[in-house]
C-alpha positions, 0 to 999 in steps of 0.5 A: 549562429545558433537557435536556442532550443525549444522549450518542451511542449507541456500538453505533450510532456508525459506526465509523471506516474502516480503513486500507490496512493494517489492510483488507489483513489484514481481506481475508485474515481475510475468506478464511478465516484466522485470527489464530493462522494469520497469527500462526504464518507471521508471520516476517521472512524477512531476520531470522527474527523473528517476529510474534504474531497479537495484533500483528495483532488490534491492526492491525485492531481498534485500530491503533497510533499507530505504524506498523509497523517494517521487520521488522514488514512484513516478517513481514506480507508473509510472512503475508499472502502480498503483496510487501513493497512492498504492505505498505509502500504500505499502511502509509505510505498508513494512518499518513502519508497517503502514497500512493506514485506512483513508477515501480516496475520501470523504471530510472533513465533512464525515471524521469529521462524521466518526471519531464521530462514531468510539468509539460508541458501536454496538447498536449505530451505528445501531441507527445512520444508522438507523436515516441516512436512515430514513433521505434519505428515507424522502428526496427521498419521498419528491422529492429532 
């Protein structure tokens, strides 16, 4: 006859890793504020509407099935003191798995070069930046 095996213990279980979000808010816990301290600054600077420190004590603890709203990281951007496209990297990487790649910065026409570029092998890229920095020496050469 055999025993039925154990149950896990739980206090000795590892516990799952937190995502970008929740790590960014754990950082700034970890610095020495507190809940009630994010809680009382946690306020979207386009509506004014504010979040509890107990929205945070769930991102960080237990995190919602959701992610959280424009406003919500708006407000947490405010908080934690980070751009707002921090936090939506952070959010989109935690709740969809995404991870941003774009050119942030650069116009249109940049992106547009860029993205010509993204399939070419590793001897034609070498050929472009070749004929890129040819250009820019010539341009420097001649005074512009």
């Amino acid at each position: 006859m055999t025993a039925a095996a154990p149950a896990p213990d739980s206090s000795t279980a590892t516990p799952s890793p937190a995502g970008p979000l929740s790590q960014l808010i754990q950082a700034a816990l970890d610095e020495g504020k507190s809940l009630r301290d994010l809680g009382k600054v946690a306020i979207d600077p386009d509506t004014g509407e504010h979040i509890s420190w107990q929205y945070f004590q769930k991102l960080v603890k237990n995190p919602p099935a959701s992610a959280p709203n424009p406003v919500q990281m708006r407000a947490i951007a405010a908080a934690l003191g980070k751009p707002y496209r921090r936090i939506q990297e952070a959010t989109a990487k935690q709740w969809l798995q995404y991870e941003a790649t774009e050119l942030a910065g650069y116009d249109a026409e940049v992106r547009i070069i860029v993205g010509h570029l993204a399939g070419k092998s590793k001897a034609e890229l070498l050929q472009w930046r070749m004929m890129i920095e040819a250009a820019e020496r010539a341009r420097r050469e001649a005074g512009e």
